[in-house]
C-alpha positions as YAML, in Angstrom:
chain: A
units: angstrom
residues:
- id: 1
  name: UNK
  ca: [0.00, 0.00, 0.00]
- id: 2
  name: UNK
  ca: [1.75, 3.35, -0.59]
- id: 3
  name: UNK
  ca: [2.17, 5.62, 2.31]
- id: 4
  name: UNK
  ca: [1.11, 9.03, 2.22]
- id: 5
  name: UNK
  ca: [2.98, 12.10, 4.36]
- id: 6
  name: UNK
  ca: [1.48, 15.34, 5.51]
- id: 7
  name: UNK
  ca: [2.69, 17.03, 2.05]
- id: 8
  name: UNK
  ca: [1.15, 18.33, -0.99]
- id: 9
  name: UNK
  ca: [3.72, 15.86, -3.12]
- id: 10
  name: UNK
  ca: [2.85, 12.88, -5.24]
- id: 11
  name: UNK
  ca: [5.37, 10.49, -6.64]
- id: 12
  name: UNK
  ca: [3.59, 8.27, -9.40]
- id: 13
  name: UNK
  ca: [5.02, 5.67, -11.83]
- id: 14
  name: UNK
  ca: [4.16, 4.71, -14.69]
- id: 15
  name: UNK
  ca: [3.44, 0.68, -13.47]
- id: 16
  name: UNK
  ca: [3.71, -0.87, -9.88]
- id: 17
  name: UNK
  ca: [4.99, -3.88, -11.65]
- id: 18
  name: UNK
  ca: [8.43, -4.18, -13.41]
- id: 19
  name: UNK
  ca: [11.19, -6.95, -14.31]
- id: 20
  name: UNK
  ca: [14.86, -7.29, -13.34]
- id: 21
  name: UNK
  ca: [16.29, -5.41, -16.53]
- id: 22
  name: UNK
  ca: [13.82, -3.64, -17.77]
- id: 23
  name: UNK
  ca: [13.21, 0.36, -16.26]
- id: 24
  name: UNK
  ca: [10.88, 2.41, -13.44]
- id: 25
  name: UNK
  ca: [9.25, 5.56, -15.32]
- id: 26
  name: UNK
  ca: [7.20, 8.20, -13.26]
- id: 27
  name: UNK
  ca: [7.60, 11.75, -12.10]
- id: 28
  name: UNK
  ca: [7.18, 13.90, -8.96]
- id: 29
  name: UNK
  ca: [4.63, 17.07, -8.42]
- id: 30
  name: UNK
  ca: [4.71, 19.12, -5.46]
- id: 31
  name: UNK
  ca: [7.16, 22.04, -4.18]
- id: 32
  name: UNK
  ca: [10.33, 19.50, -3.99]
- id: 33
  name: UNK
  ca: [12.41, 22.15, -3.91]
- id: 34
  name: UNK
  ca: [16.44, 21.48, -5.03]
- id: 35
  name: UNK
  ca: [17.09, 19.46, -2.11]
- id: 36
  name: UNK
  ca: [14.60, 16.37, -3.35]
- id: 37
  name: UNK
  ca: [15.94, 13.28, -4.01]
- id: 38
  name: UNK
  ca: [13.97, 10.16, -4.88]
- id: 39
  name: UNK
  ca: [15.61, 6.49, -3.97]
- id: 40
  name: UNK
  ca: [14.89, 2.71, -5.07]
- id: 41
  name: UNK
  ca: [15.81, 0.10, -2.07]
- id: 42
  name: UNK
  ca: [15.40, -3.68, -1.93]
- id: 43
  name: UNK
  ca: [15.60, -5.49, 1.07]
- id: 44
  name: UNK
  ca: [15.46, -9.12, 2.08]
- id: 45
  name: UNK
  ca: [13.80, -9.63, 5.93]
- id: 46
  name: UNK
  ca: [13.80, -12.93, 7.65]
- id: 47
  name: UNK
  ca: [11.93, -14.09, 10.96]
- id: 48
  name: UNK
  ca: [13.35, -17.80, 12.51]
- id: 49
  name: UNK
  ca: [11.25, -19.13, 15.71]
- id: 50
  name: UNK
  ca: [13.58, -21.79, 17.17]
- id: 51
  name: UNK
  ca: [13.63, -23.25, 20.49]
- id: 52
  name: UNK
  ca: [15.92, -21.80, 23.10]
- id: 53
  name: UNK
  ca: [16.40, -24.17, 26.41]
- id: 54
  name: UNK
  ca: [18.87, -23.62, 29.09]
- id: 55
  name: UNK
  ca: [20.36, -26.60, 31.37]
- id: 56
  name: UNK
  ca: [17.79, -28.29, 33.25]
- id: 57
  name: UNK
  ca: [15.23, -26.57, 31.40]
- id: 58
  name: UNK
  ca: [12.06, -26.61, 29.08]
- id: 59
  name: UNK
  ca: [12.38, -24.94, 25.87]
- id: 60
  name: UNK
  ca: [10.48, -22.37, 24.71]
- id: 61
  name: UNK
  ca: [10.23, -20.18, 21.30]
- id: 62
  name: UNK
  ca: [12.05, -17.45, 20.72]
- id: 63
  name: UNK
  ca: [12.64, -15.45, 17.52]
- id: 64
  name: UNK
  ca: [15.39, -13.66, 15.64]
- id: 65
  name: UNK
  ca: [15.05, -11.17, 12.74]
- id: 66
  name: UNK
  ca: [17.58, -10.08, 10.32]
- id: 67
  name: UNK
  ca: [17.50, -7.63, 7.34]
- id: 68
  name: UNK
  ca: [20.11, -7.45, 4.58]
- id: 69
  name: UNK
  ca: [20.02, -4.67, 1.72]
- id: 70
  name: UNK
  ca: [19.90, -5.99, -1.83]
- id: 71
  name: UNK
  ca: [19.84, -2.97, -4.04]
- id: 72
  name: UNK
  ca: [20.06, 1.36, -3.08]
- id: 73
  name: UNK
  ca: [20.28, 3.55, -5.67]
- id: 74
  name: UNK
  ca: [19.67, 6.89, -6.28]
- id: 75
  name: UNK
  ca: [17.68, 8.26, -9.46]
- id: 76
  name: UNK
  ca: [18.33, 11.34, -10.71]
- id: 77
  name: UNK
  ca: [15.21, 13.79, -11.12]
- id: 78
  name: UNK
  ca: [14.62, 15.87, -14.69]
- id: 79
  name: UNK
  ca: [13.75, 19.18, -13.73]
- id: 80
  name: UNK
  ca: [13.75, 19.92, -17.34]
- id: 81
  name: UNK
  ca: [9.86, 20.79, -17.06]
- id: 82
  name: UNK
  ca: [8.32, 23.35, -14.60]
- id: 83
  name: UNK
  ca: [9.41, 23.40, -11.29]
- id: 84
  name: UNK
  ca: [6.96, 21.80, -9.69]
- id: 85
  name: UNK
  ca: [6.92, 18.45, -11.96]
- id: 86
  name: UNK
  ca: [10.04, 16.17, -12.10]
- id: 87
  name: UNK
  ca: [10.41, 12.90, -14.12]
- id: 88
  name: UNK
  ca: [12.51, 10.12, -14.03]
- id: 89
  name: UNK
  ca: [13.41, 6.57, -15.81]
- id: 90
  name: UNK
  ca: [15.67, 4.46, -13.84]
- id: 91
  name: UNK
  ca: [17.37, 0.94, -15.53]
- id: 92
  name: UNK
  ca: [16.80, -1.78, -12.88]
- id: 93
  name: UNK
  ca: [19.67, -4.06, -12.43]
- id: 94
  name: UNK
  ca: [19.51, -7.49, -14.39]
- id: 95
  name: UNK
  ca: [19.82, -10.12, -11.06]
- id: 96
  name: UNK
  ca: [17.25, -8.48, -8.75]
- id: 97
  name: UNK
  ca: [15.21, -11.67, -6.91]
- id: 98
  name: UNK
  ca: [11.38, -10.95, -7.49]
- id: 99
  name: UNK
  ca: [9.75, -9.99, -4.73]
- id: 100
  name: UNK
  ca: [8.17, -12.86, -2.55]
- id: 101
  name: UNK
  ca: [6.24, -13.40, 1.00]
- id: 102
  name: UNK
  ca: [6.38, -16.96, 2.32]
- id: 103
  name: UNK
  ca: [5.75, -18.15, 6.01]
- id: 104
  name: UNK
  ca: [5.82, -21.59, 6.76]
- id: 105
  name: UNK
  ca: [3.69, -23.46, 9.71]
- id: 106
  name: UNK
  ca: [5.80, -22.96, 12.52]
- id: 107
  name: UNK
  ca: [6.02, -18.77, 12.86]
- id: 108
  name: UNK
  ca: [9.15, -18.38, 10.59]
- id: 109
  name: UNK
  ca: [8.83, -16.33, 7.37]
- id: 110
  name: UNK
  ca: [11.02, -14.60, 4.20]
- id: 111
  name: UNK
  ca: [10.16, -11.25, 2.15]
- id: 112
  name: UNK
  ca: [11.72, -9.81, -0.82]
- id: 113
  name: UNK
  ca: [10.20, -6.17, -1.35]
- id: 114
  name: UNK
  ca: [11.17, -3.25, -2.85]
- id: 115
  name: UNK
  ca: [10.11, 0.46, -2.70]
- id: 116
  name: UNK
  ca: [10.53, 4.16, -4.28]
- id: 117
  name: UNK
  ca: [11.25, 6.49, -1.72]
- id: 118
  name: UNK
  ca: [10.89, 9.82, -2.32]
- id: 119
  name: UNK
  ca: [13.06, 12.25, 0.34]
- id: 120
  name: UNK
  ca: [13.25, 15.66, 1.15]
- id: 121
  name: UNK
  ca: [16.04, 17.41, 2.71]
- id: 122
  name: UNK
  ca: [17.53, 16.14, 5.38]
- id: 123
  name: UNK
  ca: [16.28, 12.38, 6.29]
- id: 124
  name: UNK
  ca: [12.63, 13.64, 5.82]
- id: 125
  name: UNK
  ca: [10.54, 10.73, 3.61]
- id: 126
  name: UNK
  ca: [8.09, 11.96, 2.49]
- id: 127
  name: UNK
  ca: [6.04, 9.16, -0.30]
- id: 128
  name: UNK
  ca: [6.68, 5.56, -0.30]
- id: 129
  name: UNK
  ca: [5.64, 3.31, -3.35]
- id: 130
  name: UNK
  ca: [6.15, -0.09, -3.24]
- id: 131
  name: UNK
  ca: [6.94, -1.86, -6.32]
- id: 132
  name: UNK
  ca: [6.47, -5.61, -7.32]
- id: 133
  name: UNK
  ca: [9.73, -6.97, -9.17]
- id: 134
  name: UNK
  ca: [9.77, -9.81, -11.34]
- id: 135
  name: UNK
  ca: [13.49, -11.88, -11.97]
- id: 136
  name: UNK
  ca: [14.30, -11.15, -15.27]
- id: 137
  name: UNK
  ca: [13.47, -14.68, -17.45]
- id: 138
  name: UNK
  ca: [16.10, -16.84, -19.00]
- id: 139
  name: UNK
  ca: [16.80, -15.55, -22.10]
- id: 140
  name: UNK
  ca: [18.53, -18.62, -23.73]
- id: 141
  name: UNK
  ca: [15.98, -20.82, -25.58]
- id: 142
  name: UNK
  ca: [17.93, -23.76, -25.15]
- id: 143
  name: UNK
  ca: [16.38, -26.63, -23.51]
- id: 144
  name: UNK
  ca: [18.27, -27.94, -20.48]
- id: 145
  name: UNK
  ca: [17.41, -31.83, -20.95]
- id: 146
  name: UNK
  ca: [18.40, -34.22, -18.53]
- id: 147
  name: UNK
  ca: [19.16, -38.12, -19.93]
- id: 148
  name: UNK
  ca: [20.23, -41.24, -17.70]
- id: 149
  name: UNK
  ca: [20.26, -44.70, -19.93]
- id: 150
  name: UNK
  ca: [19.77, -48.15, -18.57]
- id: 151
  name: UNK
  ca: [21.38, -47.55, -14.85]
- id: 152
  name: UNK
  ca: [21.18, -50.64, -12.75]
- id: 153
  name: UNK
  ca: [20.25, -50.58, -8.90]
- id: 154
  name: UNK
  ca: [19.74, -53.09, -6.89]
- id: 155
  name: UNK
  ca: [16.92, -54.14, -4.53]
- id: 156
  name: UNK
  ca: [18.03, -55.47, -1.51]
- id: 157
  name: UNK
  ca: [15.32, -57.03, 1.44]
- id: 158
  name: UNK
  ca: [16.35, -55.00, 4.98]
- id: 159
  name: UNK
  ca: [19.55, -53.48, 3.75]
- id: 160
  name: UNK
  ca: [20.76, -57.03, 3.33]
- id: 161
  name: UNK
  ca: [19.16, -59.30, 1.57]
- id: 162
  name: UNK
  ca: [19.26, -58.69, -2.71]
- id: 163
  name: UNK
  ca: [16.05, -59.37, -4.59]
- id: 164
  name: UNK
  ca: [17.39, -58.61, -8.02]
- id: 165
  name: UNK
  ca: [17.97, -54.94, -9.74]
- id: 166
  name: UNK
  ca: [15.49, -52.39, -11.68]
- id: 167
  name: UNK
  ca: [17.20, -50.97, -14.29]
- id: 168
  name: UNK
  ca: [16.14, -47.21, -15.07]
- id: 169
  name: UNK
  ca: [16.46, -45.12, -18.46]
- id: 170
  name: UNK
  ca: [15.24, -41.59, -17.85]
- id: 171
  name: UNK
  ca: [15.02, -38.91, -20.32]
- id: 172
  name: UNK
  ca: [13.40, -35.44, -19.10]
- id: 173
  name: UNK
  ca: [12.83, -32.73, -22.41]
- id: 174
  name: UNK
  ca: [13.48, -29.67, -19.83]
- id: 175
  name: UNK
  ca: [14.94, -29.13, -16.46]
- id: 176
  name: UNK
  ca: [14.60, -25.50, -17.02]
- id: 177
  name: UNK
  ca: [11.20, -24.23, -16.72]
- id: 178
  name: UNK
  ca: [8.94, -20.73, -16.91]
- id: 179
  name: UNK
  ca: [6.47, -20.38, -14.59]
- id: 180
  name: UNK
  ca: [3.31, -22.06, -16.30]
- id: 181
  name: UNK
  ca: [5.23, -24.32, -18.75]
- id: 182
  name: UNK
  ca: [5.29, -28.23, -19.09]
- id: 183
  name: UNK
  ca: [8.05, -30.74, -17.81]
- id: 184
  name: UNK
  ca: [7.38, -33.98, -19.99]
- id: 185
  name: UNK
  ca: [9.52, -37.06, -18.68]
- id: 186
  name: UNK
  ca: [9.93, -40.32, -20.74]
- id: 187
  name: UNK
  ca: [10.68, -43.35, -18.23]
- id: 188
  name: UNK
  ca: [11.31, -47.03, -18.65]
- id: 189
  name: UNK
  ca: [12.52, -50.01, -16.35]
- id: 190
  name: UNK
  ca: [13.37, -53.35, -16.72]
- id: 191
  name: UNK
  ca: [11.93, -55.17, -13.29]
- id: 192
  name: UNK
  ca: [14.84, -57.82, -12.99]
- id: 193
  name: UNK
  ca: [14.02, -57.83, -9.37]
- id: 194
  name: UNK
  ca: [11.97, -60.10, -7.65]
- id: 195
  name: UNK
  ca: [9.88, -57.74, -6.03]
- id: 196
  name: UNK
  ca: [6.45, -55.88, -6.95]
- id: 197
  name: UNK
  ca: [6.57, -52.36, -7.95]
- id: 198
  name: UNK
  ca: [2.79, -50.86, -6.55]
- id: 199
  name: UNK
  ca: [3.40, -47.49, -8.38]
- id: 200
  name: UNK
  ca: [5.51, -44.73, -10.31]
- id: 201
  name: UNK
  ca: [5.49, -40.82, -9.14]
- id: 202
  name: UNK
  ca: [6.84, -38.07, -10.65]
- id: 203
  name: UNK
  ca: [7.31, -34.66, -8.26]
- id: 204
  name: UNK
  ca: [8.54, -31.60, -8.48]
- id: 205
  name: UNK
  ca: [9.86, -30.18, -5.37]
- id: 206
  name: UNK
  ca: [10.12, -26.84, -4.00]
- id: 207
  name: UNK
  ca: [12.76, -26.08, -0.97]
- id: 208
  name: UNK
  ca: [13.34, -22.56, 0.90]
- id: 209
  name: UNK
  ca: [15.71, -22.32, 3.23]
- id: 210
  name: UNK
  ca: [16.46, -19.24, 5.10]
- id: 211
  name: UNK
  ca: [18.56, -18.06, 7.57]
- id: 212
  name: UNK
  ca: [18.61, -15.27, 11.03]
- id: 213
  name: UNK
  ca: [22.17, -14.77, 12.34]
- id: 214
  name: UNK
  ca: [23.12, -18.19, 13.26]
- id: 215
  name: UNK
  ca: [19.42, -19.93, 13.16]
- id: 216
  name: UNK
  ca: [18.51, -21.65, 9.83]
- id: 217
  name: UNK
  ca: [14.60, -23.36, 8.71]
- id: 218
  name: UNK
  ca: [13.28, -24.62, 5.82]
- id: 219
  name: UNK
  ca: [10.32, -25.70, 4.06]
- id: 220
  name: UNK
  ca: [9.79, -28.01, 1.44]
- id: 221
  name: UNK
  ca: [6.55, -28.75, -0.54]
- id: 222
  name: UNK
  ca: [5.67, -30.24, -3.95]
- id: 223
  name: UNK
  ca: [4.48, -28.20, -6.60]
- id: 224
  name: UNK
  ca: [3.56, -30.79, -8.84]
- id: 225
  name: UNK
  ca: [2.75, -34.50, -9.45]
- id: 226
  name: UNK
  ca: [2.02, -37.38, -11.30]
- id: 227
  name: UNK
  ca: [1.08, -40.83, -9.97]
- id: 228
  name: UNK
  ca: [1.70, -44.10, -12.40]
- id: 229
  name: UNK
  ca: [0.01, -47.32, -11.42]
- id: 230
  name: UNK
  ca: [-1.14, -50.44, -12.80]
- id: 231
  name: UNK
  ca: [1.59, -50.78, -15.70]
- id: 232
  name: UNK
  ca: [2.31, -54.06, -17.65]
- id: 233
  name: UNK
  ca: [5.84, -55.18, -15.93]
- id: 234
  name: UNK
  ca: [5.60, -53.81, -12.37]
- id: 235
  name: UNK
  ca: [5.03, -57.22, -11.15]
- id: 236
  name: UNK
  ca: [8.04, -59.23, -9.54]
- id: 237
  name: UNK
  ca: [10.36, -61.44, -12.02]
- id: 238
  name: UNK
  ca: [8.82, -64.78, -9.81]
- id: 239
  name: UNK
  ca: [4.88, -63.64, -10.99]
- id: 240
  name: UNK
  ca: [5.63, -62.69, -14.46]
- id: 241
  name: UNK
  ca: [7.65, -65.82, -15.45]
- id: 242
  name: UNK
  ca: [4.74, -67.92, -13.90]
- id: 243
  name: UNK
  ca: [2.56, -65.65, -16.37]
- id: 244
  name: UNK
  ca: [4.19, -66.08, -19.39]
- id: 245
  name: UNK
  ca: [4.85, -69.98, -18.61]
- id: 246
  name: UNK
  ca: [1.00, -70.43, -18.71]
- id: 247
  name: UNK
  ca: [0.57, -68.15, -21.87]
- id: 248
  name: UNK
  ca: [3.44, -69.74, -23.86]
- id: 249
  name: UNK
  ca: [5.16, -72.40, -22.24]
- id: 250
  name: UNK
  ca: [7.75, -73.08, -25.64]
- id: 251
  name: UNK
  ca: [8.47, -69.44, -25.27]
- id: 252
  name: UNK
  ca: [11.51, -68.39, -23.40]
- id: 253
  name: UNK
  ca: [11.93, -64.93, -24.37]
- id: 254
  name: UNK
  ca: [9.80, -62.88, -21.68]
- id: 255
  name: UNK
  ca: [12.51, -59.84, -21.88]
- id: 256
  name: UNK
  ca: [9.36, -57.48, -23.37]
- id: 257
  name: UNK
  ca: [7.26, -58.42, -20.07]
- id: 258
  name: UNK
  ca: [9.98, -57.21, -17.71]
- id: 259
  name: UNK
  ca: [9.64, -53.89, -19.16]
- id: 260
  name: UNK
  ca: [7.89, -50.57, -17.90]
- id: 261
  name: UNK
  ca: [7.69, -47.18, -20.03]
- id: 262
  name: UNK
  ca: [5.29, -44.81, -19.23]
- id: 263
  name: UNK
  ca: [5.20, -40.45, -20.03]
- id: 264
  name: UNK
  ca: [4.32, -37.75, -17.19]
- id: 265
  name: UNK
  ca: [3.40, -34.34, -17.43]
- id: 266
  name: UNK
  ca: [4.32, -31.87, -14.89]
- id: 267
  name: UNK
  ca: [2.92, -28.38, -15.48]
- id: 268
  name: UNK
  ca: [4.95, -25.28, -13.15]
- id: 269
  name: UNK
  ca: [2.12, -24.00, -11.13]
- id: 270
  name: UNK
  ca: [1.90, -20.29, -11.58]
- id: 271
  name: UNK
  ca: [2.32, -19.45, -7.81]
- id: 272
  name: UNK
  ca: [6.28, -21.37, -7.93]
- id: 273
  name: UNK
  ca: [8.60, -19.48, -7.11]
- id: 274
  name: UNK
  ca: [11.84, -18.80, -9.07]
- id: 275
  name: UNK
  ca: [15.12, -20.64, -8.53]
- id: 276
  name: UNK
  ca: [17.65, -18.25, -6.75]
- id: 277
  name: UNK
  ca: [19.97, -17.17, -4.13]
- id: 278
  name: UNK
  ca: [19.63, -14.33, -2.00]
- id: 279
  name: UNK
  ca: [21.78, -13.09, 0.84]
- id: 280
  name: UNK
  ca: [19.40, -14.86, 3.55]
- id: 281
  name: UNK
  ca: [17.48, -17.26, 1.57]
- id: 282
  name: UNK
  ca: [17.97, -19.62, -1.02]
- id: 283
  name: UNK
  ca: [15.00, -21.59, -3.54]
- id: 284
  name: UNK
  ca: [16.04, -24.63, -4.89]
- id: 285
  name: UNK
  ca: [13.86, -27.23, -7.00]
- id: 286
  name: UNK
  ca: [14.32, -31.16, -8.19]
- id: 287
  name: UNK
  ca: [12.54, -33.40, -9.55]
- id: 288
  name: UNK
  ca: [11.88, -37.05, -7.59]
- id: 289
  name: UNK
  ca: [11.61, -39.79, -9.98]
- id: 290
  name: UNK
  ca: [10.18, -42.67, -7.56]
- id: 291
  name: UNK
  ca: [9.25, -46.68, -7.88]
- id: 292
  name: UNK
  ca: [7.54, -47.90, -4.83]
- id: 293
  name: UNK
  ca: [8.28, -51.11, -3.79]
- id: 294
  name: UNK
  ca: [7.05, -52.94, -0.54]
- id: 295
  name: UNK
  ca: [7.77, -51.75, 3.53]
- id: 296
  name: UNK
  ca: [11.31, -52.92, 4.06]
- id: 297
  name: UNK
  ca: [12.21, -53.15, 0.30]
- id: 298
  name: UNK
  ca: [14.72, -50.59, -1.90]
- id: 299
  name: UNK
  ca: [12.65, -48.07, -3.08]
- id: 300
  name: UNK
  ca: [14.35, -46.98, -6.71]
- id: 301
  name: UNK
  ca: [14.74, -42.65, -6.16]
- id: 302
  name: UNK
  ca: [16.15, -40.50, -8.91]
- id: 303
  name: UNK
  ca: [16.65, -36.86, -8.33]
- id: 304
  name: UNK
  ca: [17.29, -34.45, -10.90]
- id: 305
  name: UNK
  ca: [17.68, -30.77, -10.23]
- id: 306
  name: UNK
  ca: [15.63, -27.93, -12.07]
- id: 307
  name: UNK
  ca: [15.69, -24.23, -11.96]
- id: 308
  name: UNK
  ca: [12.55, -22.71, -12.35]
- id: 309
  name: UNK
  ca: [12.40, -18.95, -13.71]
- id: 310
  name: UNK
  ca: [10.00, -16.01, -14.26]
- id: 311
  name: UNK
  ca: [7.40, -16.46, -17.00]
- id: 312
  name: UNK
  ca: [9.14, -16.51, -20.55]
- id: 313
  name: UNK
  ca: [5.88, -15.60, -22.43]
- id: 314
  name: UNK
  ca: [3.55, -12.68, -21.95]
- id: 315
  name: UNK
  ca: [2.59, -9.87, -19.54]
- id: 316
  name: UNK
  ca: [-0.47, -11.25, -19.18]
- id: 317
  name: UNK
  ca: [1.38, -14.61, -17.83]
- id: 318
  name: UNK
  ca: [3.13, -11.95, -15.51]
- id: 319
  name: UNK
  ca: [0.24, -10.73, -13.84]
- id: 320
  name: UNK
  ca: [-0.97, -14.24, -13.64]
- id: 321
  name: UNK
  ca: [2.01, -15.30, -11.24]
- id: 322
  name: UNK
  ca: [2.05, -12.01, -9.34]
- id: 323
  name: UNK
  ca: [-1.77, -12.47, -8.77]
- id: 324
  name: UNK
  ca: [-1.12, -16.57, -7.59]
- id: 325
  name: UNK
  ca: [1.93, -15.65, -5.71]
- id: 326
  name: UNK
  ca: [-0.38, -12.84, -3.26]
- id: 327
  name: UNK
  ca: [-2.71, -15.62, -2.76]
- id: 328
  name: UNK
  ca: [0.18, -18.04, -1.46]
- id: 329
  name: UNK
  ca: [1.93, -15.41, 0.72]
...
């Protein structure tokens, strides 16, 4: 919300909403005077509720803030006009961190925001805007694919005992996403174990972790998923050689019977956030590739790490994610 001051001075711009590399427009009316100046900050606050116990003790929650500065710059007003009007375009920097809110169950929280800050004299603020930045997209349209072919793992019973090996082949068009575009990821395995697979999932996982002087959380949720069952060649190698015995009993070629392949889709929801570093946070994503076997049994896991970045299509995709992401904070 911008803040108003007991002044007869407006600062507007030209949008609320603008991405890493692109520029803030506007202009100033009012009696500024020569002494104006007009500022753009960033600024990265973190809240961490831990547990603080001393010998002998219960614990009991305590917090710890911290604030680091990303960006402070100073624009230069045109006073090329009347006196009582300046304007001014300002180039934002190209690795700015769009702006985020996220709070996680337990009390802890991150935000990214940024503001004009328009300053008379002195230390005297006088209108604050706050403006809504956007990471600038990935400019490279190169697809980022991710291939693994015919690695063998084994299946062991309690940590000890081997039941065989699945044998995985994984080939993923993408790994680098825009908000709102499709992951598609081709998968096949050759069930040389003696074991049951029950199903197949696909996820894509989120991760924050942020940090208040020496007091670190994290959250972690999945953005999106895609659950396989029910697939010819899931069954254990002991079941399917009894089934193809009774089908053809001369045949003993059942290679094509050991074999799964199945296709996911995983869409980026619009309210993910982008893959990036910050100086108290950090976003990662991977994808989780797993086959679920039976309690006690090797479960076969394959992670592959993504980076997930601003929408690469439209404005109108833009205001989409800035619309999903002030419903999830």
């Amino acid at each position: 919300m911008r803040e108003h001051y007991p002044h007869n001075i407006t600062l507007k711009v030209k949008s609320n909403v603008a991405v890493a590399g692109t520029s803030l427009s506007g202009f100033c009316t009012g009696a500024l005077g020569a002494g104006a100046s007009l500022y753009f900050t960033g600024t990265e606050c973190t809240k961490v509720v831990y547990t603080s116990s001393s010998s002998g003790s219960t614990g009991y929650p305590r917090e710890s803030y911290s604030t680091a500065n990303i960006v402070r710059s100073i624009i230069s007003l045109d006073w090329s006009g009347t006196s009582s009007v300046a304007s001014f375009q300002f180039p934002l920097p190209d690795q700015l961190p769009s702006s985020l809110c996220h709070k996680d169950g337990n009390g802890s929280s991150i935000n990214v925001s940024y503001q004009l800050k328009l300053q008379l004299g002195g230390r005297e603020i006088v209108e604050v805007v706050p403006i809504q930045i956007i990471s600038k997209p990935v400019c490279n349209p190169t697809p980022s694919p991710y291939v693994e072919d015919h690695v063998r793992r084994r299946i062991m019973l309690a940590c000890c005992i081997p039941k065989g090996s699945i044998e995985t082949s994984i080939k993923v068009n993408d790994t680098r996403l825009g908000i709102g575009e499709v992951m598609k990821i081709c998968l096949e395995l050759v069930n040389n174990s003696s074991v049951d697979i029950k199903w197949i999932s696909c996820q894509l996982f989120e991760q924050i972790d942020w940090h208040s002087c020496e007091h670190h959380t994290s959250d972690t949720t999945i953005v999106a998923s895609k659950k396989v069952s029910g697939l010819k060649g899931m069954k254990g190698k002991a079941t399917k050689q009894a089934k193809a015995k009774a089908v053809s009993p001369s045949n003993s070629d059942h290679k094509s019977i050991n074999v799964i392949s199945c296709e996911a889709f995983l869409r980026v929801p619009d309210s993910t956030l982008q893959t990036c570093t910050g100086n108290l946070f950090e976003i990662k994503h991977h994808l989780s590739i797993n086959a679920q076997t039976k309690c006690g049994l090797t479960n076969v896991n394959i992670q592959v790490p993504a980076q997930i970045t601003s929408p690469r299509r439209s404005m109108t995709t833009i205001y989409d994610y800035l619309i999903a992401t002030e419903d999830r904070g």
